[in-house]
C-alpha positions in Angstrom: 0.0 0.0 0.0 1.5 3.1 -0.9 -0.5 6.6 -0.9 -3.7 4.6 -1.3 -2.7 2.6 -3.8 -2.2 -0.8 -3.8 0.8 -2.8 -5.9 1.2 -6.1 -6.9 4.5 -8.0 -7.6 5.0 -11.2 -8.8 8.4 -13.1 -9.0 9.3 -15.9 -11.2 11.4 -17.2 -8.6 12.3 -17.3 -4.6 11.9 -13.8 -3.5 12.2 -12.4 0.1 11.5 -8.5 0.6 12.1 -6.4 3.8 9.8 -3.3 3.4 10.7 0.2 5.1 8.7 3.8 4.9 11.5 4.8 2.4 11.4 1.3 0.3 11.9 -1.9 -0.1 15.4 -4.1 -0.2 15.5 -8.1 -1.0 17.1 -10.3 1.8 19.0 -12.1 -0.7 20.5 -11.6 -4.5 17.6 -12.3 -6.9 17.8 -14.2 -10.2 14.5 -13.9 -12.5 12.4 -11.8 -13.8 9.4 -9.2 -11.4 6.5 -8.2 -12.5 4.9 -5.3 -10.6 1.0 -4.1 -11.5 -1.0 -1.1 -9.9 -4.1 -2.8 -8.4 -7.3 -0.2 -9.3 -9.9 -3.1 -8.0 -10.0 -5.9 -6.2 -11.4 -8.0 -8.9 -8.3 -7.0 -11.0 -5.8 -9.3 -9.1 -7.9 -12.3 -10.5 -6.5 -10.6 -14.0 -3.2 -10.4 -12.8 -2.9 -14.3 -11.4 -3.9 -15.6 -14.2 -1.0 -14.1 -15.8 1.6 -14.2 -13.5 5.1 -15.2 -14.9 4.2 -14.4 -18.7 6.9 -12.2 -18.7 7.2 -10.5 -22.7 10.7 -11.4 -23.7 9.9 -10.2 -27.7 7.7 -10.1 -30.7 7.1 -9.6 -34.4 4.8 -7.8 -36.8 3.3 -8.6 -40.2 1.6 -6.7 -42.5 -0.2 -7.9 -45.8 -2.8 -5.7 -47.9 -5.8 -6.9 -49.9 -7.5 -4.2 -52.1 -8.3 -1.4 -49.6 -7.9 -3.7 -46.4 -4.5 -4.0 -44.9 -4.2 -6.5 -42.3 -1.4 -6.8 -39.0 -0.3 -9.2 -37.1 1.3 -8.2 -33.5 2.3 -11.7 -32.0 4.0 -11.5 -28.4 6.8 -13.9 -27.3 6.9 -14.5 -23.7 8.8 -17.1 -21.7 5.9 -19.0 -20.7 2.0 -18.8 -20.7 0.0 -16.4 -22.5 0.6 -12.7 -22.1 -1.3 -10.0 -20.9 -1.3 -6.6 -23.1 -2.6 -3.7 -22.9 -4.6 -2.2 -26.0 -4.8 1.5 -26.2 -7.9 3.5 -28.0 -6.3 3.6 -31.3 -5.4 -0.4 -31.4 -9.2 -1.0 -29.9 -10.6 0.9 -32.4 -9.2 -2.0 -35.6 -8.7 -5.3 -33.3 -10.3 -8.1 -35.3 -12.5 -10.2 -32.6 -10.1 -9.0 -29.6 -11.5 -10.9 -25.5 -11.1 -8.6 -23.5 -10.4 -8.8 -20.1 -12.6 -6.7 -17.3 -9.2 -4.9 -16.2 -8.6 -1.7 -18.0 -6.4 1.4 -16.9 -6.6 4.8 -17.6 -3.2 6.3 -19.3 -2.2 9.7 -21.1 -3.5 8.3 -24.5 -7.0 7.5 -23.4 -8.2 3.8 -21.8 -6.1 1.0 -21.7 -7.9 -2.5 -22.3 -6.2 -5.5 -21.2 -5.5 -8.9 -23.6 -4.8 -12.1 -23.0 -3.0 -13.4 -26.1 -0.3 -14.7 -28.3 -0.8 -12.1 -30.9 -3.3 -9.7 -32.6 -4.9 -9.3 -35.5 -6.0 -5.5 -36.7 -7.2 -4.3 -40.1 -7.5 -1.0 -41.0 -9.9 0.7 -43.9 -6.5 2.4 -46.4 -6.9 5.9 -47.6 -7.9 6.3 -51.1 -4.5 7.9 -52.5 -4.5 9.8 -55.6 -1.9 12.5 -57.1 -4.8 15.3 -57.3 -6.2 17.6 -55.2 -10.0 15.9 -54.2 -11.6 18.9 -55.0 -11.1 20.8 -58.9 -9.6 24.1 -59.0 -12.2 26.8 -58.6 -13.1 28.2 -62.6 -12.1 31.7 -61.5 -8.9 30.7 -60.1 -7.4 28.8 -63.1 -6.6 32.1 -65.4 -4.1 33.6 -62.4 -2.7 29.5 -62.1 -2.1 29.2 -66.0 -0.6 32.9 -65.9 1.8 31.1 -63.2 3.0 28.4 -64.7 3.7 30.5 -67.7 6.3 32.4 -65.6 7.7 29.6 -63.5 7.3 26.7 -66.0 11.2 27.4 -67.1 12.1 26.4 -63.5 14.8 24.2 -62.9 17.3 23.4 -59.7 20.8 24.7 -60.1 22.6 22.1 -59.0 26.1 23.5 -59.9 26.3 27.1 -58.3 25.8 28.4 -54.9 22.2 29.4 -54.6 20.6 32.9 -52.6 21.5 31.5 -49.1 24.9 30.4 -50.0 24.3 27.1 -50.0 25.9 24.9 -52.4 23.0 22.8 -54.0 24.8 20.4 -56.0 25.9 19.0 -53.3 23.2 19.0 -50.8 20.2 16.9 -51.3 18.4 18.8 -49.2 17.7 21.9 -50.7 18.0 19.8 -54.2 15.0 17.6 -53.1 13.3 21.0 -52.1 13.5 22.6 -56.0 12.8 18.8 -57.8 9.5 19.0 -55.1 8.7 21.9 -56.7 9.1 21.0 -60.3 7.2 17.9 -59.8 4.2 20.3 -57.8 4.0 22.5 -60.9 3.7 19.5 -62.9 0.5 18.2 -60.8 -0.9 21.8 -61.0 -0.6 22.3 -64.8 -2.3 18.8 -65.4 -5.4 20.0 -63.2 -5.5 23.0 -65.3 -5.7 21.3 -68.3 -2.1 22.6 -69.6 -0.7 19.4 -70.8 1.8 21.2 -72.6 3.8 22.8 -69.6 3.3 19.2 -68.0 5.1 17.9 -70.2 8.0 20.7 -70.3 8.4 20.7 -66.5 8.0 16.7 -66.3 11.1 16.4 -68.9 13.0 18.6 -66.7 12.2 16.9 -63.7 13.4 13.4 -65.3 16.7 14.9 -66.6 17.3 16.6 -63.4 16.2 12.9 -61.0 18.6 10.9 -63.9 21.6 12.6 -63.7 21.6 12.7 -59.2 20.8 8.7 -59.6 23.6 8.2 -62.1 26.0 10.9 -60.4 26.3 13.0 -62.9 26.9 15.9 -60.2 29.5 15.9 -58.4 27.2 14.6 -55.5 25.5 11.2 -56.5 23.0 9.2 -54.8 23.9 5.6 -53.5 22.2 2.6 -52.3 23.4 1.9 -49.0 24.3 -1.6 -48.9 24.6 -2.1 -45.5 21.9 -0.1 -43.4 19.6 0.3 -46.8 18.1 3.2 -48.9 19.6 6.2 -50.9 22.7 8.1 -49.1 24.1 11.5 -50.0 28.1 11.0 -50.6 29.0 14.5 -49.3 27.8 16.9 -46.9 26.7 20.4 -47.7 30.1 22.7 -47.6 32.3 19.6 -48.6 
């Protein structure tokens, strides 16, 4: 008892505990694993029992997708028995079938539930993705927008001087990425519009520019990273 409160601890082997206003000491060396649980109500100890020595030592997830549907698997490794987890709001809200337990605690991120299981299964609805806005340009606004893109559809990254903030941008990906994300914005923008023309102009550029970082061309290429995985930068900005 502590403030009120009373804690639970369970040991997975021989444990002796002196207890003192200021703490508690073990009378001998301990080898194993402790388990220690807040107990809100009595009925929640039952919970606890049941569980007692399930100690999680690991897991795994896997993820699969059919259509619209993607489906995950948590499964829980534990050195013996069958685990008790706690599933917050957003994990309650997509468990497939889950048994609950009637022990639930109340956290930061809303109401924990508690599970008994190996694993759990949760599928979640995906996002419809598209490369458009949901919504078409409003009529009024596509004469200003066309005006735009007649001015800026020239735009391309200078990858070889130092641009307006002194920053060298043929060698920083960074600030590269930044003026390729625009080309390949304008390029969305002029196809809602209609202007298949400047698409195309801008999307040429856009190729020529991706091409020559993947085949380093500058004198900053992109690698594949054989070791950790993904695209690397071979120099820092400045070097």
């Amino acid at each position: 008892m502590n403030n009120g409160q009373t804690w639970l601890i369970y040991a997975t082997s021989s444990l002796s505990i002196t207890f003192t206003s200021s703490g508690m000491t073990a009378t001998a060396p301990y080898t194993g694993s402790l388990q220690v649980a807040v107990l809100l109500n009595s009925g929640d100890e039952t919970v606890y029992d049941a569980c007692a020595g399930s100690v999680l030592t690991g897991g795994s997830v896997d993820a699969t997708f059919s259509g619209n549907t993607a489906t995950m698997t948590f499964t829980f490794t534990a050195a013996s028995g069958t685990p008790l987890v706690f599933a917050l709001p957003h994990h309650q809200d997509i468990l497939v079938s889950p048994t609950y337990q009637s022990l639930s605690i109340r956290g930061m991120k809303g109401t924990m539930r508690a599970i008994q299981a190996g694993s759990w299964t949760l599928s979640e609805t995906l996002t419809t993705i598209s490369w458009q806005a949901p919504t078409a340009i409003a009529a009024a606004a596509i004469n200003d927008i066309q005006s735009a893109l007649t001015t800026d559809k020239t735009f391309t990254p200078d990858v070889t001087n130092l641009n307006t903030n002194n920053v060298p941008t043929g060698v920083d990906p960074y600030y590269t990425g930044k003026a390729v994300a625009k080309q390949a914005r304008m390029v969305l923008i002029a196809q809602a519009v209609g202007d298949t023309a400047s698409a195309d102009t801008i999307l040429s550029s856009l190729k020529t520019t991706i091409t020559d970082w993947l085949n380093g061309t500058y004198q900053n290429p992109l690698l594949y990273d054989t070791v950790w995985g993904g695209l690397v930068s071979t120099k820092r900005a400045g070097q």
